[in-house]
PAZAPA-4460 file (N, C-alpha, C; in steps of 0.05 Angstrom, whole numbers, plus 32768, in hexadecimal, padded with zeros to 4 digits):
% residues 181
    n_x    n_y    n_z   ca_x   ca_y   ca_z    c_x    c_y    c_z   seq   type   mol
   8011   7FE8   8000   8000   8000   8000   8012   8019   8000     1      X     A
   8000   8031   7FF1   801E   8046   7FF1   8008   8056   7FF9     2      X     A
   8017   8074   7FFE   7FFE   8090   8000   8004   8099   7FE3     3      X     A
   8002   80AA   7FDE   8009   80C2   7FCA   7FF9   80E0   7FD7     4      X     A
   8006   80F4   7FC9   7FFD   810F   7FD1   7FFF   8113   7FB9     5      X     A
   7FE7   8134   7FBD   7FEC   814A   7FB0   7FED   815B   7FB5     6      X     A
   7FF6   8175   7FAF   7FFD   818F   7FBF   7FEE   81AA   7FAA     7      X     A
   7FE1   81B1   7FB7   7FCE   81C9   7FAD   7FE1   81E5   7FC5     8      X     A
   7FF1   81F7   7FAF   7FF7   8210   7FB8   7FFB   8224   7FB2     9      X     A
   8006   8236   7FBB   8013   824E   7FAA   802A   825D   7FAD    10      X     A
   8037   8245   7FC2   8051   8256   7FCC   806A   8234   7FBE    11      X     A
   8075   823D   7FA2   8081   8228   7F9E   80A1   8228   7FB2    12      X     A
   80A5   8231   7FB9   80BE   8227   7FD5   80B6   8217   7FE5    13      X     A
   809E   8220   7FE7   8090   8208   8004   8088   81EC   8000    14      X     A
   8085   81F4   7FDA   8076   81D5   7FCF   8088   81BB   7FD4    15      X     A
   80A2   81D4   7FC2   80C0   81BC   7FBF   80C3   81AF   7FE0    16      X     A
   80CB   81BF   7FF4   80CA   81BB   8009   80C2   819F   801E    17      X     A
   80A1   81A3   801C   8092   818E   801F   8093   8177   8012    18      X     A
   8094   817F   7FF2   8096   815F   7FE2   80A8   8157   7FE9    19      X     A
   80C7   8164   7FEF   80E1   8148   7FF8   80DE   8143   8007    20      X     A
   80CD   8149   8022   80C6   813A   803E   80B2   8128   8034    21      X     A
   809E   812A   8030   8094   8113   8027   809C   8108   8011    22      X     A
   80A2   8109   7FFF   80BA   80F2   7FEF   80C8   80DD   7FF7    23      X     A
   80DE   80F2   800F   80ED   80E0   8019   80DF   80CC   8034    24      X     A
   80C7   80D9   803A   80BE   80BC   8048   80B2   80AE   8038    25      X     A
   80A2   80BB   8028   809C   80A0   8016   80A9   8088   8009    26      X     A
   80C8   8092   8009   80DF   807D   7FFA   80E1   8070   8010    27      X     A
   80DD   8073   8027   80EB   805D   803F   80D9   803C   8044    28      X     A
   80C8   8036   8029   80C3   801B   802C   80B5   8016   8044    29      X     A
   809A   8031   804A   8091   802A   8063   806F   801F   805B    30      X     A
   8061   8007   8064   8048   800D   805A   8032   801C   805E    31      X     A
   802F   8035   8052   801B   8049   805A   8005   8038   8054    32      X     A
   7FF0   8050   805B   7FCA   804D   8050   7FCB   8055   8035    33      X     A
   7FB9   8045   802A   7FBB   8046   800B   7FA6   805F   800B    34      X     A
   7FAF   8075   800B   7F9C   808D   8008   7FAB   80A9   7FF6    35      X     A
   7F98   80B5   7FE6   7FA7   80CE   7FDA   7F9C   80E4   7FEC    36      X     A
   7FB7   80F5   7FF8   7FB4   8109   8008   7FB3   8124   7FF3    37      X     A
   7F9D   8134   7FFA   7F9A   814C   7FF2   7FB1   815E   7FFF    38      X     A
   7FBA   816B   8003   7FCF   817A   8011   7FCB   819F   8000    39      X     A
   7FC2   81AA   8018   7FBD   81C1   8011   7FD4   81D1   8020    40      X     A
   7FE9   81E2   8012   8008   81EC   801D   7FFD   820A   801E    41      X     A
   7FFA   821B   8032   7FF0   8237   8031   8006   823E   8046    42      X     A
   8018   8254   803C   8028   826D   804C   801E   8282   804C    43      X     A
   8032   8294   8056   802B   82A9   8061   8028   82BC   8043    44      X     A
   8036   82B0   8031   8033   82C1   8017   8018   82BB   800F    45      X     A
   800D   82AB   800F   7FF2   829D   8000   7FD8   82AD   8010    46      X     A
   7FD9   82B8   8027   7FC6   82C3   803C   7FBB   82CF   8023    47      X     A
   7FC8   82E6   801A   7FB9   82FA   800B   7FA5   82F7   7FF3    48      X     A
   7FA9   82DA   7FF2   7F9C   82D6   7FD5   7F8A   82B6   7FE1    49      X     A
   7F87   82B0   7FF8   7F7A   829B   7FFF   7F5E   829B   7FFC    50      X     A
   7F4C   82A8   7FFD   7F32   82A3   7FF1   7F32   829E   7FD1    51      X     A
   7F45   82A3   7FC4   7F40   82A5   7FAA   7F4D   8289   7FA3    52      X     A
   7F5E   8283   7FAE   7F65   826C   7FAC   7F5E   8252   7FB6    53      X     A
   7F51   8253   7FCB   7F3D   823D   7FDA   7F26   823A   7FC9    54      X     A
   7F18   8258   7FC1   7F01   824A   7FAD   7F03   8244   7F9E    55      X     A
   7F1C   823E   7F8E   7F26   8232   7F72   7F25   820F   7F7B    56      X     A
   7F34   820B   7F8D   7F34   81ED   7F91   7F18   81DC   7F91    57      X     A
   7F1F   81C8   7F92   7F03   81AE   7F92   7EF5   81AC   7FA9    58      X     A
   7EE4   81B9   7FB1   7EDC   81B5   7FD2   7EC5   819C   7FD6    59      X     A
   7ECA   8185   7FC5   7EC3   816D   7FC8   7EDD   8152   7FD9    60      X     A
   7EF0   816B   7FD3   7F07   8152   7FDB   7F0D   815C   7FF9    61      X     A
   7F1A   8153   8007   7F28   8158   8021   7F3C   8158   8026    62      X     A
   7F4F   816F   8034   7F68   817B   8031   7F74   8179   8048    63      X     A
   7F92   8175   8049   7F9D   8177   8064   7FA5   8189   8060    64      X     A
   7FA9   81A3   806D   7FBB   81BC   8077   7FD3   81BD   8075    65      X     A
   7FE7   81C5   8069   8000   81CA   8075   8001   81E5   8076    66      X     A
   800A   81F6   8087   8011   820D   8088   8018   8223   80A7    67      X     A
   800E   8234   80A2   8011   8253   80BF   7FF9   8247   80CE    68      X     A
   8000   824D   80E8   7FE4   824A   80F3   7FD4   8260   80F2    69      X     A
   7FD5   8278   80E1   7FBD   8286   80D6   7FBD   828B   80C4    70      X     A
   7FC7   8272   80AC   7FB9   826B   809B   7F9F   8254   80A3    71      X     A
   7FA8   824E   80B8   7F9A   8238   80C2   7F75   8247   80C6    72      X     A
   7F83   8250   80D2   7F64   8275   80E2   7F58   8277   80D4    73      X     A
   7F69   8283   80BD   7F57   828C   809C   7F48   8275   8092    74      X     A
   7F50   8255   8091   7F3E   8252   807F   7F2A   8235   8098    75      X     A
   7F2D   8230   80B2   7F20   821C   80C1   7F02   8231   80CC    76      X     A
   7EFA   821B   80C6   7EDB   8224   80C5   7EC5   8230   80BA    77      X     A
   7ED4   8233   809A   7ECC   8252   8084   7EAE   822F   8080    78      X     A
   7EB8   821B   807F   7EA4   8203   8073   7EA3   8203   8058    79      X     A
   7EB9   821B   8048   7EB9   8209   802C   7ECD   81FA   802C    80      X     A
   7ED0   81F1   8034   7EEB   81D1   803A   7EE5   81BB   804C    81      X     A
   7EEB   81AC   8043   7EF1   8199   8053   7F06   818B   8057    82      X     A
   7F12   818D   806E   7F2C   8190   807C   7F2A   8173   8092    83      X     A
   7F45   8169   8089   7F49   814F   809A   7F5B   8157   80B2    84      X     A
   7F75   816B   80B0   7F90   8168   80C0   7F9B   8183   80BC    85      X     A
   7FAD   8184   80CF   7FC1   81A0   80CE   7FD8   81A3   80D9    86      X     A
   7FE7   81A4   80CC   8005   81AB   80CA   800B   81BB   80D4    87      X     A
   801B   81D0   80E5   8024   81EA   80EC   803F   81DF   80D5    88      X     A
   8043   81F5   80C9   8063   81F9   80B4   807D   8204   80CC    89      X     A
   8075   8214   80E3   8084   8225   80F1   8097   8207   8106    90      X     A
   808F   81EF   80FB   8096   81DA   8114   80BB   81D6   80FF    91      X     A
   80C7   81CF   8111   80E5   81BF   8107   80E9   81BC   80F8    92      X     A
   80F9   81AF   80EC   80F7   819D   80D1   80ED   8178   80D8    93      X     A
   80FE   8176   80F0   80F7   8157   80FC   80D3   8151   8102    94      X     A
   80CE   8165   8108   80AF   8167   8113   80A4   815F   8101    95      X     A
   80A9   8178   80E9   809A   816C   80D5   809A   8157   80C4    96      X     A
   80B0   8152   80C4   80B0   813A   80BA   80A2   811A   80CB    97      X     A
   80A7   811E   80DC   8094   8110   80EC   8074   8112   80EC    98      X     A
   806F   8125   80F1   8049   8129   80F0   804D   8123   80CA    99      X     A
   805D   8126   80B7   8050   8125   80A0   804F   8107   8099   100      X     A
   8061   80F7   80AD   806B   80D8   80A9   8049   80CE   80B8   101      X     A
   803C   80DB   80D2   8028   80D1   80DB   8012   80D0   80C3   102      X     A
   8011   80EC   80B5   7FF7   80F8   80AA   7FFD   80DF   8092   103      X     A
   8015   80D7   8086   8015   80BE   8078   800B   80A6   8080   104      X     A
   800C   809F   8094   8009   8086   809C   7FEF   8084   80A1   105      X     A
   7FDB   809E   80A0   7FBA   8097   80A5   7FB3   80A8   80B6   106      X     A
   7FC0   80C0   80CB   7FB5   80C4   80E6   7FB9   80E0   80E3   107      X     A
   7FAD   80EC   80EF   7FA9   810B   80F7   7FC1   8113   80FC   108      X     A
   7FCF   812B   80F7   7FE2   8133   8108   7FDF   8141   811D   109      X     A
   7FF1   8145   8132   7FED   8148   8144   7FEB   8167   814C   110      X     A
   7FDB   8179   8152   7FD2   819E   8148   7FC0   81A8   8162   111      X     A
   7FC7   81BF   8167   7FB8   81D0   817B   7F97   81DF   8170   112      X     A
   7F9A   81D4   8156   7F82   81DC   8143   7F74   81C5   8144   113      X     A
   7F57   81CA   8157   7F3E   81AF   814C   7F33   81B9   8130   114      X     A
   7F2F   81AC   811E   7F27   81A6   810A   7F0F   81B6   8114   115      X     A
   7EF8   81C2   8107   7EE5   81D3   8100   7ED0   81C9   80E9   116      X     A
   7EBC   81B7   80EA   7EAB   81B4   80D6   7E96   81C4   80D0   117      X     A
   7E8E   81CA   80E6   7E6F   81DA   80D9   7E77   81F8   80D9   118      X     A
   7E6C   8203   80CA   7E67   821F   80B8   7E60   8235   80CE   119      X     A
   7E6C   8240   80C9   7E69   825C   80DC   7E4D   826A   80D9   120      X     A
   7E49   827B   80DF   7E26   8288   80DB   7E24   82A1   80E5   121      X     A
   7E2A   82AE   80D0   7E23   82CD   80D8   7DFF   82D2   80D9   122      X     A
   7E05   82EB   80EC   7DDC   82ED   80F1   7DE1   8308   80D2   123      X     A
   7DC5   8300   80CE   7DBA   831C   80B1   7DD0   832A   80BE   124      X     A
   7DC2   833F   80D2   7DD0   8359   80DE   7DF2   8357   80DB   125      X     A
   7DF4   8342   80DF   7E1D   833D   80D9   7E23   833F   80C1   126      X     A
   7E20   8334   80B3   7E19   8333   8092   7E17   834D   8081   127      X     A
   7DFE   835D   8092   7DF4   837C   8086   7E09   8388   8087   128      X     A
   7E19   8387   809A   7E2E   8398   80A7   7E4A   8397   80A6   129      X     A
   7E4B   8378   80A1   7E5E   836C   8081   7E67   8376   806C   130      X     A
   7E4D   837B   8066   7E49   8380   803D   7E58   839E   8044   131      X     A
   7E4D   83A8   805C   7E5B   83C9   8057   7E76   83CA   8058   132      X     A
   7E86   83BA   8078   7E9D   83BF   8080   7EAE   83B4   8061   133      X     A
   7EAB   83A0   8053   7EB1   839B   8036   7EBF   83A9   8023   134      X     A
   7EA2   83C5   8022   7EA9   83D6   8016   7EB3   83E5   8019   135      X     A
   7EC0   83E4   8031   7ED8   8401   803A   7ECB   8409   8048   136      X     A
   7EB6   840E   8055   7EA6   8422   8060   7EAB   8423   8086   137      X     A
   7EB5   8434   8090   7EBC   8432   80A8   7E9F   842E   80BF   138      X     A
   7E9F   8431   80CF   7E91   842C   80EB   7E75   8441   80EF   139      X     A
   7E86   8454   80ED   7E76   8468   80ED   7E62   847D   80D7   140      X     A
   7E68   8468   80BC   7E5B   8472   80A5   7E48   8460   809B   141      X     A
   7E4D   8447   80A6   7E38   8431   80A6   7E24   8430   80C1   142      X     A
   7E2B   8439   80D1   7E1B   8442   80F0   7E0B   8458   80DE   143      X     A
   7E0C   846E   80D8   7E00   8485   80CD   7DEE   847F   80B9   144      X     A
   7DF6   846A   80AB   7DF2   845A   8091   7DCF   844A   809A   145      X     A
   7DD4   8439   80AE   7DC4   8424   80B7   7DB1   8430   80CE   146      X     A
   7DBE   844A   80DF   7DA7   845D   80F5   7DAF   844A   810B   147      X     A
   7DCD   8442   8118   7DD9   842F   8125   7DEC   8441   812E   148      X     A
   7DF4   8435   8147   7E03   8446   8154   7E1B   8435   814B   149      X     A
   7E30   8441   814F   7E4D   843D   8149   7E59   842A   8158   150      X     A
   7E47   8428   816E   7E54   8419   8188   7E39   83F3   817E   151      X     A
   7E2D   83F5   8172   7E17   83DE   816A   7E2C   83D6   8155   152      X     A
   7E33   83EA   813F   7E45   83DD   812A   7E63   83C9   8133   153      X     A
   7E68   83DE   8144   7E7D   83D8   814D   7E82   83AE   8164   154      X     A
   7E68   83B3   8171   7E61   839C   8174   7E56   837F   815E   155      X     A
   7E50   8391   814E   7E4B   8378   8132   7E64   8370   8125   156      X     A
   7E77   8380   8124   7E95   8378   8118   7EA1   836E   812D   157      X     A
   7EA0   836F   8149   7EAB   8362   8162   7EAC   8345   8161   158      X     A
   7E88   8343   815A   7E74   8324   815E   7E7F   8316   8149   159      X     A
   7E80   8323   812F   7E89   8312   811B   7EAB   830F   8119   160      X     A
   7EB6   8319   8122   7ED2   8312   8122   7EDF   82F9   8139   161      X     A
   7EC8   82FC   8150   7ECC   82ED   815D   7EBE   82CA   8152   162      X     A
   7EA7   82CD   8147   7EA9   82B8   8138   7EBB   82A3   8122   163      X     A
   7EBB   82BB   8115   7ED5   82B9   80FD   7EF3   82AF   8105   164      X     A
   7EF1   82B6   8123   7F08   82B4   8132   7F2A   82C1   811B   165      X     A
   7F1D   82D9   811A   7F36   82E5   8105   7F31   830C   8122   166      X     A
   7F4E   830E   8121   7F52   8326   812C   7F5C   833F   811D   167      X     A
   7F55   8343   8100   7F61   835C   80F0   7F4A   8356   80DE   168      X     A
   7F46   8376   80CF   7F2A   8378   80BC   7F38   836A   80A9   169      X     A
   7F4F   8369   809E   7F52   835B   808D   7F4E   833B   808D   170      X     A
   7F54   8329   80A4   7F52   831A   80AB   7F2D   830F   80A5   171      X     A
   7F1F   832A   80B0   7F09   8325   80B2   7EFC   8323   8093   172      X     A
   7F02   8328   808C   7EF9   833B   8063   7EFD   831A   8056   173      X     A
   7F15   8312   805C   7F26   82F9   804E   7F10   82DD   8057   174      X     A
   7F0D   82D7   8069   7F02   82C3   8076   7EE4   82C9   8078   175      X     A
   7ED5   82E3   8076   7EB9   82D6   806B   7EB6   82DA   8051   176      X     A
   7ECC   82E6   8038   7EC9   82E0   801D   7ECB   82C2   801D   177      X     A
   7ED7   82B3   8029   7EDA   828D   8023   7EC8   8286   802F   178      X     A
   7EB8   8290   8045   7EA3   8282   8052   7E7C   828A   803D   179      X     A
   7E94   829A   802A   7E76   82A9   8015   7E66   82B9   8020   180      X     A
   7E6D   82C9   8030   7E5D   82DF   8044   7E63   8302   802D   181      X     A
***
């Protein structure tokens, strides 16, 4: 029985990288799970262009993670994926090579990140207030906008970031364009 991978990315240093670690365990004559691993490789370069690139992929298949742990943020729990495992990139070289030798052999690797299946859920009112912050529009021109106090707005971008579990507007903008908000 063998594995095989594939690697969906956009940072080619990282690709080469990963493939000779898993290469070279794969040459060591060990018997893996006969399974093809999706392997999704996201850095810190790729952040900026991650919704655009997540909704390109097959979101029928299921992906293991390799990457930042906020790349991790950005895309666990958006629910257009489905996500098996996760890598931190920031670990050793030995580390990784080890959790990538487990995630071969069939098993989760070992991550401070629980996996996330179900879909986040903004209320209307989060959403309304969404579509504005979107468009550039600050706090207090969408309060004026809606007959809302600045301090109500300001609580709707609180509530939803804390969902989102992302702490910068940009963070916030990126992660409900993938979650389709």
């Amino acid at each position: 029985m063998t594995a095989s991978y594939r690697i969906y990315s956009q940072d080619a240093f990282l690709t080469v990288g990963i493939s000779s670690l898993l290469d070279s365990i794969l040459s060591m004559n060990i018997s893996f799970k006969d399974k093809k691993l999706n392997i999704l490789l996201i850095s810190n370069i790729s952040l900026l262009n991650i919704a655009q690139f997540c909704h390109s992929l097959d979101h029928k298949k299921t992906y293991f993670v390799i990457g930042t742990a906020a790349a991790w943020d950005m895309i666990n729990g958006t629910g257009i994926m489905k996500l098996e495992g996760f890598i931190d990139i920031s670990k050793s070289l030995n580390e990784l090579k080890y959790e990538l030798y487990f995630m071969l052999k069939g098993g989760r690797a070992i991550n401070t990140h629980p996996i996330q299946t179900e879909k986040i859920i903004l209320s209307p009112c989060e959403r309304f207030v969404l579509r504005y912050i979107s468009s550039g529009m600050p706090a207090a021109s969408i309060a004026k906008r809606l007959g809302l106090s600045v301090k109500t707005i300001s609580s709707q971008k609180r509530s939803m970031m804390k969902k989102l579990n992302v702490s910068s507007n940009q963070q916030l903008l990126i992660k409900a364009r993938m979650a389709n908000y």
